[in-house]
C-alpha positions in Angstrom: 83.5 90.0 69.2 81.9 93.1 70.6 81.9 96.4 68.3 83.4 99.6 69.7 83.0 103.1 68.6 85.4 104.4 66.1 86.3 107.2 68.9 87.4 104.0 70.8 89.9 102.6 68.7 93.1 103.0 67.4 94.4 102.7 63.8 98.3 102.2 63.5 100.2 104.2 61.5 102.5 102.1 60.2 99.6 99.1 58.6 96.5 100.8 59.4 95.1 98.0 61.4 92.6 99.0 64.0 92.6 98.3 67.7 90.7 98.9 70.6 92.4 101.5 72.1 92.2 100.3 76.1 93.6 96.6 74.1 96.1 98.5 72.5 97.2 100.2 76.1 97.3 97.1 78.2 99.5 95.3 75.0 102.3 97.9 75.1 101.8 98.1 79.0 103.2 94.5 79.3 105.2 94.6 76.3 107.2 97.2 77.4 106.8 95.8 81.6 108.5 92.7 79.7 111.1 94.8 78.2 110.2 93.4 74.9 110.6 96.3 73.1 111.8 95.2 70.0 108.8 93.4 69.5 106.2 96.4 69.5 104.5 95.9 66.2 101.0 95.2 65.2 99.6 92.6 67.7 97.6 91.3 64.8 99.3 87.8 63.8 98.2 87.5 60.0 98.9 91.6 59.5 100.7 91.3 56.4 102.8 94.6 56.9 103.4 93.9 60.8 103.5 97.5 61.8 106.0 98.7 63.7 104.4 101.2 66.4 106.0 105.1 66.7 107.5 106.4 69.6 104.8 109.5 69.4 102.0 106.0 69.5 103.6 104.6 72.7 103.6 108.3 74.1 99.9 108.0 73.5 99.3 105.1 74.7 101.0 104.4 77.4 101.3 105.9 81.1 104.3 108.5 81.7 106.3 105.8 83.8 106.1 103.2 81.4 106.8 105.3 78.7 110.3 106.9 80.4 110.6 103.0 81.0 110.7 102.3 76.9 112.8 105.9 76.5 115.6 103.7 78.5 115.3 100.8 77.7 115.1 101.7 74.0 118.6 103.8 74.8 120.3 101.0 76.8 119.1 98.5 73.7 120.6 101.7 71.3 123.9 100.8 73.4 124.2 97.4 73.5 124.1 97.1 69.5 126.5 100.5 69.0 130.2 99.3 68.3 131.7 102.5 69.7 129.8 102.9 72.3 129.3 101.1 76.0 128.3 101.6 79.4 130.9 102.2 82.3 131.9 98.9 84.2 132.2 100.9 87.4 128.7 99.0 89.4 126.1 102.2 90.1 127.5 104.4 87.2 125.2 104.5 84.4 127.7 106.5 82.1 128.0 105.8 78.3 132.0 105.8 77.1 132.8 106.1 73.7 135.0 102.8 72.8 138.2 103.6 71.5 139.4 101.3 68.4 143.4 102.0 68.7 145.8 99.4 67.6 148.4 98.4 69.8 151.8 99.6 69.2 154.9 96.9 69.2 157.6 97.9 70.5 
């Protein structure tokens, strides 16, 4: 293990576990490349709190690109799990609709 200055490294918020800071960079960079965004937490396998990193962390960390990559895929993921809402079916159109719940009427 090599030591690194405390200037170099990064404590999470969430479980205080400290990372290289350039480690901590190239981890989200391919997290979020993977678009395995649910899965940013502490990289540390045995962290007992398995911290889940802050948007204003990845904003840190992470290149401007890559980070307006996690804004929309975080948003598209927001989506996906929101009963009332979905994207338009129309191919190209990247519109959210609000899903409407109305029963059908017999007639």
């Amino acid at each position: 293990l090599t030591g690194f200055p405390l200037e170099e490294m990064f404590e999470l918020v969430d479980c205080k576990c400290l990372f290289c800071e350039m480690c901590m960079r190239q981890y989200l960079s391919v997290m979020i490349s993977e678009g395995m965004i649910a899965d940013l937490t502490c990289p540390d396998g045995q962290c007992s709190r398995q911290g889940k990193l802050t948007v204003k962390e990845i904003e840190k960390l992470v290149d401007r690109h890559t980070f307006l990559r996690y804004k929309r895929l975080n948003f598209e993921r927001e989506v996906d799990q929101d009963p009332n809402r979905t994207f338009c079916p129309e191919i190209g159109c990247e519109t959210v609709c609000h899903v409407c719940h109305s029963q059908s009427r017999g007639g």
